[in-house]
C-alpha positions as CSV (number, residue, x, y, z in Angstrom):
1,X,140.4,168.9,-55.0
2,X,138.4,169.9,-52.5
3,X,135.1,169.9,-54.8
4,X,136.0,166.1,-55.3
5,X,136.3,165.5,-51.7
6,X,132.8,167.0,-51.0
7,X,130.9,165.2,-53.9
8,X,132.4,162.1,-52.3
9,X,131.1,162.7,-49.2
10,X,127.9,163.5,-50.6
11,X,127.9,160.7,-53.4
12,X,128.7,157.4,-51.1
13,X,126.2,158.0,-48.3
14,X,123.6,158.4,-50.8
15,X,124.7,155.7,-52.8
16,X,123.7,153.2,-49.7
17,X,120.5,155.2,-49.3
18,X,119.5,154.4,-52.7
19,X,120.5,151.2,-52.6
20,X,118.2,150.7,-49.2
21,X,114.8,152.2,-50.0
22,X,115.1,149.9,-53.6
23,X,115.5,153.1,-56.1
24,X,119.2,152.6,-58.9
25,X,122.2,154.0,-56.7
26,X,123.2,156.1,-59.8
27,X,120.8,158.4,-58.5
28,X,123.4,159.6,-55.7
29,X,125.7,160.6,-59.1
30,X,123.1,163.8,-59.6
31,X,123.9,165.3,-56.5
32,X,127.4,166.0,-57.6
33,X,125.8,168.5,-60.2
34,X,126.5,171.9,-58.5
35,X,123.4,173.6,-56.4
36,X,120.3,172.0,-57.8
37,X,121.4,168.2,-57.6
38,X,121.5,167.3,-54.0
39,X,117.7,169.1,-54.4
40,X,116.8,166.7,-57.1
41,X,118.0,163.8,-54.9
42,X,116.4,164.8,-51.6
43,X,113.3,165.2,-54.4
44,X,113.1,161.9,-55.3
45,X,113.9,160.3,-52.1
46,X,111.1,162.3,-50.3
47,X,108.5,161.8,-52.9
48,X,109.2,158.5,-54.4
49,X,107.7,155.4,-53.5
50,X,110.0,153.3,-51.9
51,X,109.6,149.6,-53.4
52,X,112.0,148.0,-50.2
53,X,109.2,149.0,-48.1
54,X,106.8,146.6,-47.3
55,X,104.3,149.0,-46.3
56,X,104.8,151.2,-49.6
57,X,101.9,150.1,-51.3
58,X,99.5,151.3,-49.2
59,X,98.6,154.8,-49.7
């Protein structure tokens, strides 16, 4: 039970975040993989471009 209650915890705010910087929410879903999928997330959220940017396609 409490596994379930941390991956939700983890897996809604993330959801938004995805949503917000314009990447698919189902990204959040790989955090709930145990120890390396919250470091594939933060990943992809530091080094992605991030289309709802305006400024993201400058370099």
């Amino acid at each position: 039970m409490y596994a379930v209650v941390v991956a939700l915890l983890l897996v809604i705010p993330l959801w938004r975040i995805c949503q917000r910087a314009g990447l698919s929410p189902y990204l959040s879903l790989v955090a709930a993989v145990p120890f390396i999928g919250l470091l594939i997330v933060a990943a992809v959220l530091a080094f992605a471009p991030w289309p709802a940017r305006p400024d993201a396609a400058e370099g």
